[in-house]
PyMOL CGO cylinders between C-alpha atoms (Angstrom):
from pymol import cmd
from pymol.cgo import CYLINDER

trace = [
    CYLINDER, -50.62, -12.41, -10.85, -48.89, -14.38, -8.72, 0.3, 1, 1, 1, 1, 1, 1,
    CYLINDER, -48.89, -14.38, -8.72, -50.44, -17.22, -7.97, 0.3, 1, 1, 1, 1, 1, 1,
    CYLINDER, -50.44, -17.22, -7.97, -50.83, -17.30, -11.70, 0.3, 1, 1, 1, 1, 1, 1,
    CYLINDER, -50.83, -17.30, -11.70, -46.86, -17.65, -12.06, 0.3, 1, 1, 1, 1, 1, 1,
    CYLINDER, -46.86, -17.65, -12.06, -47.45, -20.52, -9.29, 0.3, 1, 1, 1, 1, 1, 1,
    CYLINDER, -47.45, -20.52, -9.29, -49.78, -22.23, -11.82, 0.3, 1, 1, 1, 1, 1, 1,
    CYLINDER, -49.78, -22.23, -11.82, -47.68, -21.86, -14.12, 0.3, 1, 1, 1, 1, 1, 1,
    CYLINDER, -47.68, -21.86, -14.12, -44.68, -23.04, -11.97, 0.3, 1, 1, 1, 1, 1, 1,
    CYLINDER, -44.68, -23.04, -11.97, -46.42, -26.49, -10.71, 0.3, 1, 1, 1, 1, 1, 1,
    CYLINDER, -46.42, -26.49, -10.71, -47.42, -26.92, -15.06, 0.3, 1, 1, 1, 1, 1, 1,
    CYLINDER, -47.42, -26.92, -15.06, -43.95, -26.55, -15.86, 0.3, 1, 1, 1, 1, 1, 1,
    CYLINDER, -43.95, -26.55, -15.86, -42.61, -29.31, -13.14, 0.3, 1, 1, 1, 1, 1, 1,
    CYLINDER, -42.61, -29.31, -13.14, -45.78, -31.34, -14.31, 0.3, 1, 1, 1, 1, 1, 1,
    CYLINDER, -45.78, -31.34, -14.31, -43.97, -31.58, -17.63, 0.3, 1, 1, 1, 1, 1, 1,
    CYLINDER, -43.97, -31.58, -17.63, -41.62, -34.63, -19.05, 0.3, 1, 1, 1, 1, 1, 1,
    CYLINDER, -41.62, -34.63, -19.05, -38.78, -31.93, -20.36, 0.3, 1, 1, 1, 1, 1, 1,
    CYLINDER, -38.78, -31.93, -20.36, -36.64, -30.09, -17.95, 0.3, 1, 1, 1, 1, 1, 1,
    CYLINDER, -36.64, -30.09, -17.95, -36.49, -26.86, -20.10, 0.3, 1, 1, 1, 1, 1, 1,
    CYLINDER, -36.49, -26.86, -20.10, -39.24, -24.97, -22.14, 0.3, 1, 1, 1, 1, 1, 1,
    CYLINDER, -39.24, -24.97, -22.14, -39.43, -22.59, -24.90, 0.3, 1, 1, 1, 1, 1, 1,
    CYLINDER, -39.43, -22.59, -24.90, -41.69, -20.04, -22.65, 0.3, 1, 1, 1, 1, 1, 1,
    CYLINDER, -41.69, -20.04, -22.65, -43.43, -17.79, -24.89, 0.3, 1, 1, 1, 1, 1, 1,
    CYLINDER, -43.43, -17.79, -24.89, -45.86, -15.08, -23.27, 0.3, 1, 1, 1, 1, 1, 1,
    CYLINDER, -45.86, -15.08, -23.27, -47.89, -11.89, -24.74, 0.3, 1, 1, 1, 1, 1, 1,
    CYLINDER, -47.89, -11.89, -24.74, -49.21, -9.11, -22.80, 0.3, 1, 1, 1, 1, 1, 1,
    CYLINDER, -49.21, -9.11, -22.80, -50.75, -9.82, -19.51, 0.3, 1, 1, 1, 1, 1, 1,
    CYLINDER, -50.75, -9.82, -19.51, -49.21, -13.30, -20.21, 0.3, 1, 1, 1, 1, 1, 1,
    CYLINDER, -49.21, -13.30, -20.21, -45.64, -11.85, -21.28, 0.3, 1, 1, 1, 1, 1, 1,
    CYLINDER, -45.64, -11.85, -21.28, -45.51, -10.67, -17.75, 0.3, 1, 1, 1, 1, 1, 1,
    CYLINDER, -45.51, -10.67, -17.75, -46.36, -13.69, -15.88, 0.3, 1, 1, 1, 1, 1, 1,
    CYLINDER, -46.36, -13.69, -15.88, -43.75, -15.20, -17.94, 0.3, 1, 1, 1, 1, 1, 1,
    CYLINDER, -43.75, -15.20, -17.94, -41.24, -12.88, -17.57, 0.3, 1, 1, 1, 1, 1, 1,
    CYLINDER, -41.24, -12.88, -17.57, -41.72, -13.63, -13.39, 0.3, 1, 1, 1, 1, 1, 1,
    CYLINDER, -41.72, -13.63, -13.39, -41.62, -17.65, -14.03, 0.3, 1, 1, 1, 1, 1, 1,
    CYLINDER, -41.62, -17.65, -14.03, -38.00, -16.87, -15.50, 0.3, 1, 1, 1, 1, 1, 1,
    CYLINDER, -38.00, -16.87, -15.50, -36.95, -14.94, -12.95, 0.3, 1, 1, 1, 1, 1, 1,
    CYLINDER, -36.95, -14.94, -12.95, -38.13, -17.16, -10.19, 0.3, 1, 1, 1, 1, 1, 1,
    CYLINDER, -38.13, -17.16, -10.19, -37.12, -20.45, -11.75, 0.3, 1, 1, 1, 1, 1, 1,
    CYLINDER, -37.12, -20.45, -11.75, -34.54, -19.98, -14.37, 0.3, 1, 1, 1, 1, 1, 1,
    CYLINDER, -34.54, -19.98, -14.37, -33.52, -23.45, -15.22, 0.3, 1, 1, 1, 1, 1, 1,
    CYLINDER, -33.52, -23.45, -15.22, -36.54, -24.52, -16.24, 0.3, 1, 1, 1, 1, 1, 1,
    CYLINDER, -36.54, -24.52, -16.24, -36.36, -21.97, -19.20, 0.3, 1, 1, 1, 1, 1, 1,
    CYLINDER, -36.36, -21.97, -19.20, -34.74, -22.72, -22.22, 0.3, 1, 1, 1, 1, 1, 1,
    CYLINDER, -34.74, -22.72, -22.22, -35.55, -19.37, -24.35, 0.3, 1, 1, 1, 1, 1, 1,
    CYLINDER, -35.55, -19.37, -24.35, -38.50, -16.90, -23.63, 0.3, 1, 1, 1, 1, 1, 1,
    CYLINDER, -38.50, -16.90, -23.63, -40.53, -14.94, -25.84, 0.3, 1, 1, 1, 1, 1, 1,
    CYLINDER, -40.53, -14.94, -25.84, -42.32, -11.73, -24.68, 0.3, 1, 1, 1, 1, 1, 1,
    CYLINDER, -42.32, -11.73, -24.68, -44.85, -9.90, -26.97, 0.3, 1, 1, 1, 1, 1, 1,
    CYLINDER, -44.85, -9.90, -26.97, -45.53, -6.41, -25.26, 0.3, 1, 1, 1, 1, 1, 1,
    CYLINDER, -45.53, -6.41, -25.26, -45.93, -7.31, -21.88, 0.3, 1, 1, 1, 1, 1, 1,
    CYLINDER, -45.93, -7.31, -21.88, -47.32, -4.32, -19.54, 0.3, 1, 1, 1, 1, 1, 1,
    CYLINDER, -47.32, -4.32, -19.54, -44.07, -4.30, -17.54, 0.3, 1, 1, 1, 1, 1, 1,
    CYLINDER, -44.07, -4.30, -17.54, -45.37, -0.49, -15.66, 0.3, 1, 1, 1, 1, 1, 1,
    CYLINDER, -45.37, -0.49, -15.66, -43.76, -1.69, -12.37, 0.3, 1, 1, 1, 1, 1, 1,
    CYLINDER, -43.76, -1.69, -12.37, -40.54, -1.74, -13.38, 0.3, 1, 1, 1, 1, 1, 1,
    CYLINDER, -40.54, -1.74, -13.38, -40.90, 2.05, -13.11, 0.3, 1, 1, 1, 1, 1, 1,
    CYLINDER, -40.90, 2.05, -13.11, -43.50, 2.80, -11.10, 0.3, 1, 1, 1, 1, 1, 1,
    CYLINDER, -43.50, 2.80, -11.10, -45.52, 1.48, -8.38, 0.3, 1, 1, 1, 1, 1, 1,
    CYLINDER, -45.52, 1.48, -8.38, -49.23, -0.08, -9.33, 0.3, 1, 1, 1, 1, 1, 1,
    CYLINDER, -49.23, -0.08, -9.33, -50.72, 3.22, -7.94, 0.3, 1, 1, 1, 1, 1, 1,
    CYLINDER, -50.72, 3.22, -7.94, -48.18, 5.63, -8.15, 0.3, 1, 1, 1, 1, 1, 1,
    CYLINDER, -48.18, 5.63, -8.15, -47.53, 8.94, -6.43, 0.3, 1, 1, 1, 1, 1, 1,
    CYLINDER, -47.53, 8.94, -6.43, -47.32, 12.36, -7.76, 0.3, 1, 1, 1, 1, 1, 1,
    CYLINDER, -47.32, 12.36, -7.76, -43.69, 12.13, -6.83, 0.3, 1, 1, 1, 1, 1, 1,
    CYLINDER, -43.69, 12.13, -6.83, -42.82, 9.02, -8.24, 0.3, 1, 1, 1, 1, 1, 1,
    CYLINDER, -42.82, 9.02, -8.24, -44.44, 10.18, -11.78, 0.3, 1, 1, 1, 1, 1, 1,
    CYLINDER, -44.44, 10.18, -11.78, -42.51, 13.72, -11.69, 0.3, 1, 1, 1, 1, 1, 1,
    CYLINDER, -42.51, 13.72, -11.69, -39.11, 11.49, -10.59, 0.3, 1, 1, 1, 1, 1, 1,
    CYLINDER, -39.11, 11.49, -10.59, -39.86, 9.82, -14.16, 0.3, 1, 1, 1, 1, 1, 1,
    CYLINDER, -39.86, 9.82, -14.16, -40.72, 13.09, -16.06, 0.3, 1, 1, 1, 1, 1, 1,
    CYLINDER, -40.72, 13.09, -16.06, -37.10, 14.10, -15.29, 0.3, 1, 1, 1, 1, 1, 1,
    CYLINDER, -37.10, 14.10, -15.29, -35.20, 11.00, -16.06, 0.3, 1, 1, 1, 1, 1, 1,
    CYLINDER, -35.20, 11.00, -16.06, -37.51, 9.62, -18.96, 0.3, 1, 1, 1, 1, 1, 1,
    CYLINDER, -37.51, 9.62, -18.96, -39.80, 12.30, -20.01, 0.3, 1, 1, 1, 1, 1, 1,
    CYLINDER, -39.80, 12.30, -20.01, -41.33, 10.17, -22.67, 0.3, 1, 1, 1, 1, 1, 1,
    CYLINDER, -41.33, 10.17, -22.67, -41.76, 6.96, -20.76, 0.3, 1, 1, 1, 1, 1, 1,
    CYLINDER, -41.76, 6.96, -20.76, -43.53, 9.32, -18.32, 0.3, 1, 1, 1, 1, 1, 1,
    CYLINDER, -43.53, 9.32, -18.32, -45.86, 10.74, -20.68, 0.3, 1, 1, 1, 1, 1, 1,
    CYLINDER, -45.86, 10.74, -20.68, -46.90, 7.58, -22.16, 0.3, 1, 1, 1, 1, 1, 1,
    CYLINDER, -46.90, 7.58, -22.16, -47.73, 6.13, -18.16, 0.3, 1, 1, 1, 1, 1, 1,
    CYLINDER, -47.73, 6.13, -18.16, -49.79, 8.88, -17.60, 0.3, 1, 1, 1, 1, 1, 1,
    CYLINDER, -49.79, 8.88, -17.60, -51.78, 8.67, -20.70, 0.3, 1, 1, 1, 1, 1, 1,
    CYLINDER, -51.78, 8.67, -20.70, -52.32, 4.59, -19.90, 0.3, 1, 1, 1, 1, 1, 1,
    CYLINDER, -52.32, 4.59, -19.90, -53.42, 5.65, -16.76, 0.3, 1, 1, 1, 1, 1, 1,
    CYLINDER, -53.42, 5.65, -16.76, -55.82, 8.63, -17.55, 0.3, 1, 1, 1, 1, 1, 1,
    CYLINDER, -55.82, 8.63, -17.55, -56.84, 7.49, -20.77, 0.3, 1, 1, 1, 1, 1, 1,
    CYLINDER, -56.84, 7.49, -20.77, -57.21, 3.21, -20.22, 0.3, 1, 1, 1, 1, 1, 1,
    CYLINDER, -57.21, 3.21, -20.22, -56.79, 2.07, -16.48, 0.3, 1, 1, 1, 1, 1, 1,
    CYLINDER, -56.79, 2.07, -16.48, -58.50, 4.65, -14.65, 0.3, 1, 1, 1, 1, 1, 1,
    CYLINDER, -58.50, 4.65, -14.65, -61.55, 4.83, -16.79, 0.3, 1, 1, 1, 1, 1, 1,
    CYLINDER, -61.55, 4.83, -16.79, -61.66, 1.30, -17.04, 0.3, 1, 1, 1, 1, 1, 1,
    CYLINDER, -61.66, 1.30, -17.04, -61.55, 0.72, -13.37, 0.3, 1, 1, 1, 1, 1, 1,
    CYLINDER, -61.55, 0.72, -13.37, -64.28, 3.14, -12.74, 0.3, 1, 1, 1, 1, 1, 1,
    CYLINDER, -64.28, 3.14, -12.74, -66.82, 1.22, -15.23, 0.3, 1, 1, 1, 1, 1, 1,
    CYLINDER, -66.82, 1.22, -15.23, -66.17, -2.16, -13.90, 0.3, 1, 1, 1, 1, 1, 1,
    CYLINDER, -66.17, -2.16, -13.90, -66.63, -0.81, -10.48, 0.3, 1, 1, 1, 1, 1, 1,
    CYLINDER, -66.63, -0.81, -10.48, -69.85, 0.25, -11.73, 0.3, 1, 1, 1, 1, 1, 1,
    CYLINDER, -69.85, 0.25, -11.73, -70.61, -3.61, -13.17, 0.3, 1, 1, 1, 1, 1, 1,
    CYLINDER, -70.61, -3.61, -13.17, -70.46, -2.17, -16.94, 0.3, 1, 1, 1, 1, 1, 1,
    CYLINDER, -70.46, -2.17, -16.94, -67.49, -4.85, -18.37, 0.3, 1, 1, 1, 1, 1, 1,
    CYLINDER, -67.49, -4.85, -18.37, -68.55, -4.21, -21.95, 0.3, 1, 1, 1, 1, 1, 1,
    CYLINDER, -68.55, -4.21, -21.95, -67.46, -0.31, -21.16, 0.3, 1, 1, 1, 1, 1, 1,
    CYLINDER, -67.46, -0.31, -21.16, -64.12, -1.44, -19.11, 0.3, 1, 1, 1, 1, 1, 1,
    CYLINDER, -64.12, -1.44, -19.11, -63.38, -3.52, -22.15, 0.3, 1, 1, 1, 1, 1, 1,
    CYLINDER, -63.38, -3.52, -22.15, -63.74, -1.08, -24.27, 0.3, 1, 1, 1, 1, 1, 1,
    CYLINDER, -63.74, -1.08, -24.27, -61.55, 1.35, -22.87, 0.3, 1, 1, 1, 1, 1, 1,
    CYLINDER, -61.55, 1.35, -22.87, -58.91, -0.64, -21.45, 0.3, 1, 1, 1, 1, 1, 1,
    CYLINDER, -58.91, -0.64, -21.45, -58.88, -2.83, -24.89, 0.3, 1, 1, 1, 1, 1, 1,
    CYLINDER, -58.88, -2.83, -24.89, -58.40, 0.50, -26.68, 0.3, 1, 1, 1, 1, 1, 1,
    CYLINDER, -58.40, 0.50, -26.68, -55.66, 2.02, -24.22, 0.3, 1, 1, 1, 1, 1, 1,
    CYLINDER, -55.66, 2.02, -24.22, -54.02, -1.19, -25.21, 0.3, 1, 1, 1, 1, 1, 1,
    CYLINDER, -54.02, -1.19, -25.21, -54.32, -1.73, -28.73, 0.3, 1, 1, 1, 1, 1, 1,
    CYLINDER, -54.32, -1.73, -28.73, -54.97, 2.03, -30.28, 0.3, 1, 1, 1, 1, 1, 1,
    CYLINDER, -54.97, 2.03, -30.28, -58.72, 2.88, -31.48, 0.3, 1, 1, 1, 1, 1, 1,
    CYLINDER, -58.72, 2.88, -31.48, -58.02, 1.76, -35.08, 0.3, 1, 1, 1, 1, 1, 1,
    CYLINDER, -58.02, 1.76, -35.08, -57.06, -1.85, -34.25, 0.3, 1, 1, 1, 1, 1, 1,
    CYLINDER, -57.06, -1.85, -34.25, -59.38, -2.49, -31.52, 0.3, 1, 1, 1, 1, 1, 1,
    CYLINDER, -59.38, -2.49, -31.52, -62.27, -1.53, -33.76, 0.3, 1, 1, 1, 1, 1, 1,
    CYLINDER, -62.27, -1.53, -33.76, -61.20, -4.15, -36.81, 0.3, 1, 1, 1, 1, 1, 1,
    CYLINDER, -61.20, -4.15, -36.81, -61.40, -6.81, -33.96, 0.3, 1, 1, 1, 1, 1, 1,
    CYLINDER, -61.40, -6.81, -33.96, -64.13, -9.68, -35.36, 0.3, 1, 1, 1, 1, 1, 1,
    CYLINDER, -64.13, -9.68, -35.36, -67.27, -10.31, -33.15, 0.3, 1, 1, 1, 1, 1, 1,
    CYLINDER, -67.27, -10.31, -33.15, -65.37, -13.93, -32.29, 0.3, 1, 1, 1, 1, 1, 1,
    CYLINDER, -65.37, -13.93, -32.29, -61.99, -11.94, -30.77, 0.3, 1, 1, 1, 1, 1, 1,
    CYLINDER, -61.99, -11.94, -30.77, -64.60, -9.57, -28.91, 0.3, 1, 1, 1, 1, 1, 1,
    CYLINDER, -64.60, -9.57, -28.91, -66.40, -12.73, -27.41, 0.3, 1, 1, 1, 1, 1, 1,
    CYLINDER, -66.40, -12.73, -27.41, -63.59, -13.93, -26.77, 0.3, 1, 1, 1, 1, 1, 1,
    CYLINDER, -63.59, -13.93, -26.77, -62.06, -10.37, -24.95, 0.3, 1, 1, 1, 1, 1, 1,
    CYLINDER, -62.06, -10.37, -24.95, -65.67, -10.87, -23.06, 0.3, 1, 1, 1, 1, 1, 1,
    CYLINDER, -65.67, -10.87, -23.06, -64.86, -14.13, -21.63, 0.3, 1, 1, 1, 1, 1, 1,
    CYLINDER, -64.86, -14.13, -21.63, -62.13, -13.40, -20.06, 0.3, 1, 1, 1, 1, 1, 1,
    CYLINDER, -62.13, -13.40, -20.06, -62.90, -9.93, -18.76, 0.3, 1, 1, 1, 1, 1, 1,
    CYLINDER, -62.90, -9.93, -18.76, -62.75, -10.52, -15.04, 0.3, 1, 1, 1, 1, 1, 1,
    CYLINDER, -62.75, -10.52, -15.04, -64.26, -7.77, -12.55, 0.3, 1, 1, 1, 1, 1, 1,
    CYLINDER, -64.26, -7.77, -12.55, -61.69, -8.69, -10.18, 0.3, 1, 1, 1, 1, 1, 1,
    CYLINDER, -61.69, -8.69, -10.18, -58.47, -7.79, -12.76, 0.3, 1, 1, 1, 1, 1, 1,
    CYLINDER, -58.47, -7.79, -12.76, -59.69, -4.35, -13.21, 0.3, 1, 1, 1, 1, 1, 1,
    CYLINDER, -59.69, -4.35, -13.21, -59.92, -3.80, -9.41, 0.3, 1, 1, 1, 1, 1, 1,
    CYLINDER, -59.92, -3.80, -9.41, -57.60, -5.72, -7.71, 0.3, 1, 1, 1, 1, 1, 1,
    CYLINDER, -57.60, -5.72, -7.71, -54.00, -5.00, -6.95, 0.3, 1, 1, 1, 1, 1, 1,
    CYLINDER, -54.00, -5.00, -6.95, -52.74, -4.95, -10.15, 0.3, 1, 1, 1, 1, 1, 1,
    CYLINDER, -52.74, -4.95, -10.15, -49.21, -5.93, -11.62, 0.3, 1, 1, 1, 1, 1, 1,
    CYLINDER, -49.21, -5.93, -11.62, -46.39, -7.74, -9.39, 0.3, 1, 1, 1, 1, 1, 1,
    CYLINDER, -46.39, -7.74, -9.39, -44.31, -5.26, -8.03, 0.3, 1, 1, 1, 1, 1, 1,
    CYLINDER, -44.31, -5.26, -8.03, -40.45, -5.71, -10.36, 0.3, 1, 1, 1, 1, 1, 1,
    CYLINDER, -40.45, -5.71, -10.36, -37.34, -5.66, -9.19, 0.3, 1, 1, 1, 1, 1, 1,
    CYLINDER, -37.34, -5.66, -9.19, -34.92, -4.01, -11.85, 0.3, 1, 1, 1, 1, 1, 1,
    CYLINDER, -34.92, -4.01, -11.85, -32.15, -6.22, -10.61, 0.3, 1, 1, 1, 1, 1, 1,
    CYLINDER, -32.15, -6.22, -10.61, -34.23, -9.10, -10.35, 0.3, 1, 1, 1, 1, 1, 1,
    CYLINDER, -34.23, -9.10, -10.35, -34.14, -8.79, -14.23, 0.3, 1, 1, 1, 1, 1, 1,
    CYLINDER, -34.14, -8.79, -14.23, -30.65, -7.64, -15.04, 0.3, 1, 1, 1, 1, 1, 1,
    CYLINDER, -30.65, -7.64, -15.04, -29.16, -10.94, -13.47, 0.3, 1, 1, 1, 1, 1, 1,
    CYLINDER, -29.16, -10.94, -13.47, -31.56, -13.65, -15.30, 0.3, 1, 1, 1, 1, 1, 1,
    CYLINDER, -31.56, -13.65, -15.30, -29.59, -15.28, -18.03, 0.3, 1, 1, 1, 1, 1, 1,
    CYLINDER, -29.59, -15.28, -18.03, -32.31, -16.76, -19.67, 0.3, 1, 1, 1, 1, 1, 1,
    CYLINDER, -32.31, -16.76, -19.67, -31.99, -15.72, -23.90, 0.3, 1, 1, 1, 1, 1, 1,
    CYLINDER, -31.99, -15.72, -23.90, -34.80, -13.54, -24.40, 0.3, 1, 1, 1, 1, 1, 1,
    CYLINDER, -34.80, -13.54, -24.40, -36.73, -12.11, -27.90, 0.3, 1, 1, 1, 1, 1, 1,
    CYLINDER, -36.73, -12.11, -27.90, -38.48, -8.81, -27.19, 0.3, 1, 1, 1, 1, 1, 1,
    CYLINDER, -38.48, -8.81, -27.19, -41.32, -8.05, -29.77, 0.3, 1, 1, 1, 1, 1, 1,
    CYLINDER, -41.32, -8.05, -29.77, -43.33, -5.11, -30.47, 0.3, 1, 1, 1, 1, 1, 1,
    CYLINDER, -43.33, -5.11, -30.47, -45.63, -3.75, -33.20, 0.3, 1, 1, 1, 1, 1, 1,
    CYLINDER, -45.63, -3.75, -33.20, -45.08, -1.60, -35.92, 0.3, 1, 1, 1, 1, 1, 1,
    CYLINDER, -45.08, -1.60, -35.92, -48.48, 0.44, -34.53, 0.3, 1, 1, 1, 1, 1, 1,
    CYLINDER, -48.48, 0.44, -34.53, -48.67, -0.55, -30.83, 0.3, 1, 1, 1, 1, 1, 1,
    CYLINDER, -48.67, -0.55, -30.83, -49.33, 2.50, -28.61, 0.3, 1, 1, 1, 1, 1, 1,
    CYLINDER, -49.33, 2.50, -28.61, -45.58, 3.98, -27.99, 0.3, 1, 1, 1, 1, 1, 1,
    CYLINDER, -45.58, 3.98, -27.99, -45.91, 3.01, -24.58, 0.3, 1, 1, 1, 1, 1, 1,
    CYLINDER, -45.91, 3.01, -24.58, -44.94, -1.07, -25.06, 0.3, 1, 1, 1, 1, 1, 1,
    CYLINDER, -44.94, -1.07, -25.06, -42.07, -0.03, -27.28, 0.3, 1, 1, 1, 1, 1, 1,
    CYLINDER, -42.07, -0.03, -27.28, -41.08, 2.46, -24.49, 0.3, 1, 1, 1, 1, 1, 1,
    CYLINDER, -41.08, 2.46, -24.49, -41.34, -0.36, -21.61, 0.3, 1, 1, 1, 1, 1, 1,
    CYLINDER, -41.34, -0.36, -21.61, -39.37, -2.59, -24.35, 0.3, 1, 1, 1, 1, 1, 1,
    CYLINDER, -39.37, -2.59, -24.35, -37.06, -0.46, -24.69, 0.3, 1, 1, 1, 1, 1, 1,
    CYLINDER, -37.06, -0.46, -24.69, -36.27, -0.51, -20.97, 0.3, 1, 1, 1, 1, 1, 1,
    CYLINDER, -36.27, -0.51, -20.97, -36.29, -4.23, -20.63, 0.3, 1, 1, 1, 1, 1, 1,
    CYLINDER, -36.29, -4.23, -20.63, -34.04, -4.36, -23.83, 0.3, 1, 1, 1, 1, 1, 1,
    CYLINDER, -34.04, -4.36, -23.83, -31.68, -2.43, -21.66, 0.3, 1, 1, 1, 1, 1, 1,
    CYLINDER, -31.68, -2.43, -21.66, -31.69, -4.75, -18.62, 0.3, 1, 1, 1, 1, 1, 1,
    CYLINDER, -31.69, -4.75, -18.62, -31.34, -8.19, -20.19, 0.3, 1, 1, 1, 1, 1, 1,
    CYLINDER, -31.34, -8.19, -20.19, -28.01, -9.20, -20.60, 0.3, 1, 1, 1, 1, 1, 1,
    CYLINDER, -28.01, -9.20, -20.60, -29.37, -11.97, -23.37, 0.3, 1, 1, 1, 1, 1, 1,
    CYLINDER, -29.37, -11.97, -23.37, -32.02, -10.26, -25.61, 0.3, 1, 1, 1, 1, 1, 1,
    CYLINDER, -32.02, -10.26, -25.61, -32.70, -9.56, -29.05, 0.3, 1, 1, 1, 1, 1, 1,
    CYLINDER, -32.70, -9.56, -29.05, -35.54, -7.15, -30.33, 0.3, 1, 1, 1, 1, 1, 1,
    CYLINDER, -35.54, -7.15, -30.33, -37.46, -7.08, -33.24, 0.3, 1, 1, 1, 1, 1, 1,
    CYLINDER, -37.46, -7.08, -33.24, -40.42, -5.27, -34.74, 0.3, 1, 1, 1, 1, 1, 1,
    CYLINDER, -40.42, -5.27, -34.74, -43.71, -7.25, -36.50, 0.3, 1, 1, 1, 1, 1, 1,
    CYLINDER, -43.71, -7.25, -36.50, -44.37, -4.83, -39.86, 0.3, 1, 1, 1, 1, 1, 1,
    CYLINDER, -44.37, -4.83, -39.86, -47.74, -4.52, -40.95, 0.3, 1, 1, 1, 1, 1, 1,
    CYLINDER, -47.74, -4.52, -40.95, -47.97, -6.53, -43.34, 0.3, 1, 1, 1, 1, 1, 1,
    CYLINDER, -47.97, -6.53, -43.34, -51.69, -6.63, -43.88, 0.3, 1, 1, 1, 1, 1, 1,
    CYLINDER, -51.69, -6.63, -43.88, -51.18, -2.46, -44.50, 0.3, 1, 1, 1, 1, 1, 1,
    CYLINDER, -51.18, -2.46, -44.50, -49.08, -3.86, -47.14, 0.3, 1, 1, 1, 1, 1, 1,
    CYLINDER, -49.08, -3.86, -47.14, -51.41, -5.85, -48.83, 0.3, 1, 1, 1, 1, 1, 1,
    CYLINDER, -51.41, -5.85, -48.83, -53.92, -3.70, -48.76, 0.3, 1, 1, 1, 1, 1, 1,
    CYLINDER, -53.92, -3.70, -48.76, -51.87, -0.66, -50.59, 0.3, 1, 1, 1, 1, 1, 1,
    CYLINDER, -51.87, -0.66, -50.59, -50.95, -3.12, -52.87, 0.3, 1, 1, 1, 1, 1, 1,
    CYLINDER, -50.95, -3.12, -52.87, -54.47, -3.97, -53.52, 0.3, 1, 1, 1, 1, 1, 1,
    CYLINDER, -54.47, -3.97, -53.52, -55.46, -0.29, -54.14, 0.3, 1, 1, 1, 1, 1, 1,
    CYLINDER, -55.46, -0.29, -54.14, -52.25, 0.01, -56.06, 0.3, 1, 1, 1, 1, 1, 1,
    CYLINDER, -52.25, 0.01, -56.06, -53.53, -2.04, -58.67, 0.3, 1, 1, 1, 1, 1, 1,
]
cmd.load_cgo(trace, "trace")
């Protein structure tokens, strides 16, 4: 992840403008969040769509005592680590160490998006998923470690967004960063195609 913020970094000076509207989801919301912190003025406003923000409370692999710290001080952002973990990164990590990426897809891509909305996916988004599904990701170090203060001071204007349906961990982990930015504003995309579709069978 980090030398992905430096790419990012040396793109940004490559640039004509000074500033940037830096807008980043998931795996990419995180990287973005780190080019803010590390280089400020070069960031006009940032976007972040659910980004997997687990270090800022716990470690990448974390011990039994820093998971029962969090049970006590917030239960349900506690819960909803474990169940990423037992339910999404662990299995996930285990299949890719076997070589089966289809199966580490799967999981993780479920873990992350909820069962329902990882099955509508079209055949082009699951190429896509496929592409880009690196061995190394699944078994490397995982996220940059995040310092709480780190993102408390950073000025930068920030819009948090989450999904109506997203698994309740990313609105818990928003919720947190909500907290911590001095300059952020939250909102929530609706489901609008749910909509649509009642109205459909409405009629």
């Amino acid at each position: 992840m980090s030398e992905q913020v430096d790419d990012l970094q040396a793109f940004l000076r490559s640039l004509d403008s000074d500033t940037v509207h830096l807008v980043g989801h998931s795996y990419g919301g995180f990287v973005a969040l780190l080019m803010a912190i590390r280089e400020p003025r070069r960031v006009h406003t940032l976007v972040l769509a659910e980004p997997p923000l687990l270090t800022l409370f716990v470690s990448n692999k974390p011990k039994p005592s820093e998971l029962l710290n969090l049970l006590f001080t917030r239960p349900r952002t506690a819960i909803a680590i474990i169940k990423f973990g037992v339910t999404g990164v662990g299995p996930a990590n285990a299949s890719a160490s076997r070589g089966e990426m289809d199966a580490a897809m799967r999981i993780f891509g479920t873990a992350v998006l909820g069962a329902r909305f990882y099955g509508e996916l079209s055949s082009a988004r699951l190429d896509q998923l496929r592409a880009n599904a690196i061995k190394a990701e699944f078994l490397g170090s995982g996220f940059a470690p995040l310092n709480t203060e780190d993102v408390r001071t950073m000025q930068v204007p920030t819009l948090l967004i989450s999904g109506q349906h997203s698994p309740r961990l990313f609105h818990r982990l928003l919720d947190r960063l909500a907290e911590l930015l001095p300059h952020s504003q939250r909102v929530e995309m609706r489901a609008f195609l749910d909509t649509n579709r009642n109205s459909r069978n409405a009629g």
